[in-house]
Backbone as CSV, one residue per row, in Angstrom:
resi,resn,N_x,N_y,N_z,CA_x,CA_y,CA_z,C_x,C_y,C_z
1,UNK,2.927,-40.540,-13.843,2.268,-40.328,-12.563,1.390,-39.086,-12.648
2,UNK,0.696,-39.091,-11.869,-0.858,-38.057,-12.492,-0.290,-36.983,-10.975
3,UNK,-0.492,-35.794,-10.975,-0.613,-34.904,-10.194,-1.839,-34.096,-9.583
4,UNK,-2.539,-34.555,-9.703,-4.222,-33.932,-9.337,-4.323,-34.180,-8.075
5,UNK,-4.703,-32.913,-7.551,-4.655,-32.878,-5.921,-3.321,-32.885,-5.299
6,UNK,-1.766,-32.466,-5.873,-0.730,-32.329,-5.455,-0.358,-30.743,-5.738
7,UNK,-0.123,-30.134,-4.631,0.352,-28.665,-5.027,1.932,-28.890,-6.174
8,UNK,1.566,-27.638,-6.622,3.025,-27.907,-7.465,4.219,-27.225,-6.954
9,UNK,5.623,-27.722,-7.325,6.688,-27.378,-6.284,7.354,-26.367,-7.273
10,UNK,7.578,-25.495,-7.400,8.907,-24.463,-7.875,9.707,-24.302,-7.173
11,UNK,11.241,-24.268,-8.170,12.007,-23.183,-7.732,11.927,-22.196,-6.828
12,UNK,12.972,-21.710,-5.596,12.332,-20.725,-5.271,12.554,-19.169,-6.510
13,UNK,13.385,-19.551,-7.596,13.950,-18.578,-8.251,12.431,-18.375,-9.437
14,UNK,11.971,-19.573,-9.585,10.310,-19.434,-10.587,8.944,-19.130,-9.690
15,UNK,9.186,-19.176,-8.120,7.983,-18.786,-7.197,8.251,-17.384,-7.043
16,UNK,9.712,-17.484,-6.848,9.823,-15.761,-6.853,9.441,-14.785,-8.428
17,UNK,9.414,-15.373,-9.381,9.213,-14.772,-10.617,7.348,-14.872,-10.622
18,UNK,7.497,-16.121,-10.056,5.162,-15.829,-10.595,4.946,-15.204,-9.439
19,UNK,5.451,-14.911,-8.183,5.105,-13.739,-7.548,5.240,-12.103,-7.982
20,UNK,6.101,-12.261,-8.768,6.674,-10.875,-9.185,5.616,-10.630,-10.496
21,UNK,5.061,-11.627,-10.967,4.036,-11.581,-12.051,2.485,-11.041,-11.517
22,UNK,2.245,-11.746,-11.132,1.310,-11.712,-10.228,1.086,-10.141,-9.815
23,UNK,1.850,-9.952,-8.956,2.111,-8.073,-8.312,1.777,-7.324,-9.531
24,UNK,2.555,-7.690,-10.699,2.390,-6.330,-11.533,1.192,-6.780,-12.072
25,UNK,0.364,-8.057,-12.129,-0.944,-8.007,-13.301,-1.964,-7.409,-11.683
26,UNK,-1.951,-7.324,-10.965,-2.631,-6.701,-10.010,-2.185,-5.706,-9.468
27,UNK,-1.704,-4.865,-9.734,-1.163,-3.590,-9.805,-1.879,-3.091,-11.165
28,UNK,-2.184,-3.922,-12.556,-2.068,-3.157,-13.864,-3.987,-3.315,-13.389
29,UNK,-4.573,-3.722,-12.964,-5.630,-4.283,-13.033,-6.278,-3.275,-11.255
30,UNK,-5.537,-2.973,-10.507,-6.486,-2.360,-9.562,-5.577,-0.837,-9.326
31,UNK,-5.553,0.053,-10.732,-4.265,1.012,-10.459,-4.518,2.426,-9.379
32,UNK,-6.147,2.571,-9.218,-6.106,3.588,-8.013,-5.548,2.706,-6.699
33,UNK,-5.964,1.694,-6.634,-5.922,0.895,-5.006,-4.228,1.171,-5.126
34,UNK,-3.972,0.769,-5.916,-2.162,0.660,-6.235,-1.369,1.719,-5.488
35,UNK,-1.892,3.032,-6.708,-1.259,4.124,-6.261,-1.785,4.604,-4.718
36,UNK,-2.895,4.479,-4.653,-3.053,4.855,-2.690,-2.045,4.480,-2.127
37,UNK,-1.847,3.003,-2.222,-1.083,1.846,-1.464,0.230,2.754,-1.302
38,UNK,0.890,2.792,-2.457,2.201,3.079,-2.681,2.414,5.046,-1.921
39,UNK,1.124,5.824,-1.743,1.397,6.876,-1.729,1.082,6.740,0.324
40,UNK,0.125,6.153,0.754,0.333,5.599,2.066,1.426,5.407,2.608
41,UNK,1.838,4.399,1.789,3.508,3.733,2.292,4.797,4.909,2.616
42,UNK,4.624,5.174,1.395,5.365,6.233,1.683,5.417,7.145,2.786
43,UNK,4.500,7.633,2.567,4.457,8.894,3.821,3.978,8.256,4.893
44,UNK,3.659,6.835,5.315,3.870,6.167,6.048,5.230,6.177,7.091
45,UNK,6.171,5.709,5.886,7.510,5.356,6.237,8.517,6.778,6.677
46,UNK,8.130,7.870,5.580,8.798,9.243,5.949,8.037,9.666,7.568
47,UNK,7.103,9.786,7.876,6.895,10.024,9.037,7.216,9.106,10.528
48,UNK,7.195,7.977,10.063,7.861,7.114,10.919,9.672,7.222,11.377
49,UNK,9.909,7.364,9.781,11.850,7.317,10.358,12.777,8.525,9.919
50,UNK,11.780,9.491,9.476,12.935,10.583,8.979,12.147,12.316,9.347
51,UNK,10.966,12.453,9.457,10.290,13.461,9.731,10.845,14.034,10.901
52,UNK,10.501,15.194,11.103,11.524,16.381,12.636,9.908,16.475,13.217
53,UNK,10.559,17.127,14.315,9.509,17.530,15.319,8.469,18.559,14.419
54,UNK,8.914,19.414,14.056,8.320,20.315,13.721,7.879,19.977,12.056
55,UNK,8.271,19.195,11.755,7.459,18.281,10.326,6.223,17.721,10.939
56,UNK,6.280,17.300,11.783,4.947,16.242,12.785,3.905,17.270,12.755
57,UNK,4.649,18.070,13.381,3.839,19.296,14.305,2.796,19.904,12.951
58,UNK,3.482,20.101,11.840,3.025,20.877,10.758,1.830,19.622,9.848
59,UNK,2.270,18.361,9.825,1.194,17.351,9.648,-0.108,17.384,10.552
60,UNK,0.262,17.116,11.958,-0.490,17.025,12.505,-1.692,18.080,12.229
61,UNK,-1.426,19.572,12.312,-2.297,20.422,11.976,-3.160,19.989,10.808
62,UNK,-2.438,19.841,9.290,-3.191,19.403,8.363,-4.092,18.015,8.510
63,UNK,-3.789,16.710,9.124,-4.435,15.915,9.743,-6.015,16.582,10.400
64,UNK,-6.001,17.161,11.523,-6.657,17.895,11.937,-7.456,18.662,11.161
65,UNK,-7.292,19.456,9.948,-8.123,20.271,9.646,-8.591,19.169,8.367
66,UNK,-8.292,18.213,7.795,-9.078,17.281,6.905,-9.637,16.074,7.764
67,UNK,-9.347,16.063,8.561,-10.859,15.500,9.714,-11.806,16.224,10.004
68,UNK,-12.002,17.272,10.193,-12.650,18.328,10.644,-13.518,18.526,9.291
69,UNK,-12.547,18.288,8.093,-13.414,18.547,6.631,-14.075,17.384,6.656
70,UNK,-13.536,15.916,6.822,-14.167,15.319,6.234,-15.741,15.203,7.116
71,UNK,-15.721,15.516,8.301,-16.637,15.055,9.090,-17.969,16.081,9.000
72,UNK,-17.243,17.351,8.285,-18.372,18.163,8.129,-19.295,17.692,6.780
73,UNK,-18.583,17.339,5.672,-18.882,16.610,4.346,-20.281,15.211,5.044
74,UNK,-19.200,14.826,5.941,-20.292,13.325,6.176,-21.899,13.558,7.261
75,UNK,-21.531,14.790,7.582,-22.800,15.325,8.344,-24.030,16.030,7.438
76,UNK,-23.740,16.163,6.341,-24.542,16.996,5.682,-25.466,15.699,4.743
């Protein structure tokens, strides 16, 4: 029986493996986008569920003064 024009069915244990393939050849292949991603996330996630008031407070300032940079950079 011919399969052309039928998606193919895996395992979920071999969809989960060519997904897991997949991730790392695009990870090895876009490695700044990667590391942003992963360095986002992070301090994504630390400021969301574990940061103190006064961790915020001390971001926020730095936030603030690299807006302030970047916008002077993009005016010139």
């Amino acid at each position: 029986m011919n399969n052309k024009g039928r998606p193919r069915k895996y395992t979920p244990e071999k969809a989960r493996q060519i997904n897991i393939n997949n991730s790392i050849q695009w990870n090895k292949q876009h490695k700044e986008s990667a590391y942003r991603n992963q360095k986002k996330s992070r301090a994504k996630n630390f400021l969301l569920n574990d940061a103190r008031i006064d961790e915020l407070e001390f971001f926020s300032e730095l936030i603030y003064e690299r807006l302030k940079e970047l916008k002077n950079n993009n005016s010139n």
